[in-house]
C-alpha positions as CSV (number, residue, x, y, z in Angstrom):
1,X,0.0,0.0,0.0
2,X,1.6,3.2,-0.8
3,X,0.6,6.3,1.2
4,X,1.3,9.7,-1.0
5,X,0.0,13.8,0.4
6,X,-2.2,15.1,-2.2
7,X,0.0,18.1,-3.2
8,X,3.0,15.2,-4.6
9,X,0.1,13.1,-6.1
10,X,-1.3,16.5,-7.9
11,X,2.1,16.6,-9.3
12,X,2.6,13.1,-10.2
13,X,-1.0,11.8,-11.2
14,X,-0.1,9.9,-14.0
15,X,2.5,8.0,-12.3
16,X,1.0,7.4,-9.6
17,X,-2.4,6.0,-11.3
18,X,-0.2,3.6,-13.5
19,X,1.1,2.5,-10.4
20,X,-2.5,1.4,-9.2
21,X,-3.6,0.1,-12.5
22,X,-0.3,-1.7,-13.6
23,X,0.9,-2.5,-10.2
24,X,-2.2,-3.3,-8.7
25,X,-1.3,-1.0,-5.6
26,X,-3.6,0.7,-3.4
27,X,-2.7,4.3,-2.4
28,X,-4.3,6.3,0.3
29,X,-4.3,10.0,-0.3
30,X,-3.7,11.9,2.4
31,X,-5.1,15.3,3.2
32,X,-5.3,17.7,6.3
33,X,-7.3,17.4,9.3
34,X,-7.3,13.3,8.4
35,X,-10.0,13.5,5.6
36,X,-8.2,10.8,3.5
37,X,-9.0,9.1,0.6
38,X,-7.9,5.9,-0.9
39,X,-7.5,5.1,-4.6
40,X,-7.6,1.7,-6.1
41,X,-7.9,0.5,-10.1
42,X,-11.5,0.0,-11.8
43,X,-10.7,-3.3,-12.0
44,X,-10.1,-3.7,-7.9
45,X,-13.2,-2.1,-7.5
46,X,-14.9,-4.0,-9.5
47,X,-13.9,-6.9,-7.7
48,X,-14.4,-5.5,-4.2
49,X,-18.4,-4.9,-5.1
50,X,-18.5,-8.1,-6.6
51,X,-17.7,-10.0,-3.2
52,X,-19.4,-7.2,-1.3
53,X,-22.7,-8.2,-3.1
54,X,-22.0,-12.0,-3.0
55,X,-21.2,-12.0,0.5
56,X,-23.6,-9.6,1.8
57,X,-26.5,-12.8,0.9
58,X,-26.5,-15.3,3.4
59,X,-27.7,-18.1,1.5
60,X,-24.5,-17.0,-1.0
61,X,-21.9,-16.9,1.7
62,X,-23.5,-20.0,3.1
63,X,-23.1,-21.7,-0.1
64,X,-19.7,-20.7,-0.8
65,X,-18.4,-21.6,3.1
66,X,-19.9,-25.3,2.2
67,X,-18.0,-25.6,-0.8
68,X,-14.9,-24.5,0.6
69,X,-15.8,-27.2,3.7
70,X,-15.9,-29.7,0.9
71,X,-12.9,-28.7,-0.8
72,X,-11.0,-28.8,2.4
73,X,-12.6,-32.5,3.4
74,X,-11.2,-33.6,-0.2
75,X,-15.2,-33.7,-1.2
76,X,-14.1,-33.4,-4.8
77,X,-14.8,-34.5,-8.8
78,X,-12.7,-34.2,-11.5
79,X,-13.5,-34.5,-15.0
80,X,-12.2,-34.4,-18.4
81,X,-13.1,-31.0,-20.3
82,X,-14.7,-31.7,-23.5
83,X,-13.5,-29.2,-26.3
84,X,-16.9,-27.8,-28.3
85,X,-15.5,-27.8,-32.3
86,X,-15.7,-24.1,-33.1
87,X,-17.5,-25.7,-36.8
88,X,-20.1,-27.6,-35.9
């Protein structure tokens, strides 16, 4: 996580934003009397309100703990993947 005043990251925005996209960093801005902010890539975001939504449902998380449970007791099926012909 990289930690960066607003006045450097005014002066640096582009990279600084490459790091978070490319890098995959997080970077918290910081600002007077503590009013931070913290920037993160689209695709970070994206993912965060993804597992905030999937999590947030009960029956979801519920779901996805049990599978894990299995996963972790060796509960598990493998398979050969059938390739689909692009022509057909």
């Amino acid at each position: 996580m990289l930690a960066v005043n607003y006045t450097n990251l005014r002066d640096n925005m582009k990279a600084y934003m490459d790091k978070v996209t490319d890098d995959y960093e997080t970077m918290i801005v910081t600002r007077k009397d503590n009013k931070n902010v913290v920037m993160i890539s689209e695709e970070a975001y994206n993912n965060l309100m993804e597992n905030v939504h999937v999590m947030g449902n009960k029956s979801n998380y519920d779901w996805l703990m049990e599978s894990k449970a299995q996963l972790e007791r060796g509960n598990v099926v493998t398979h050969d993947l059938i390739v689909a012909n692009a022509d057909e």
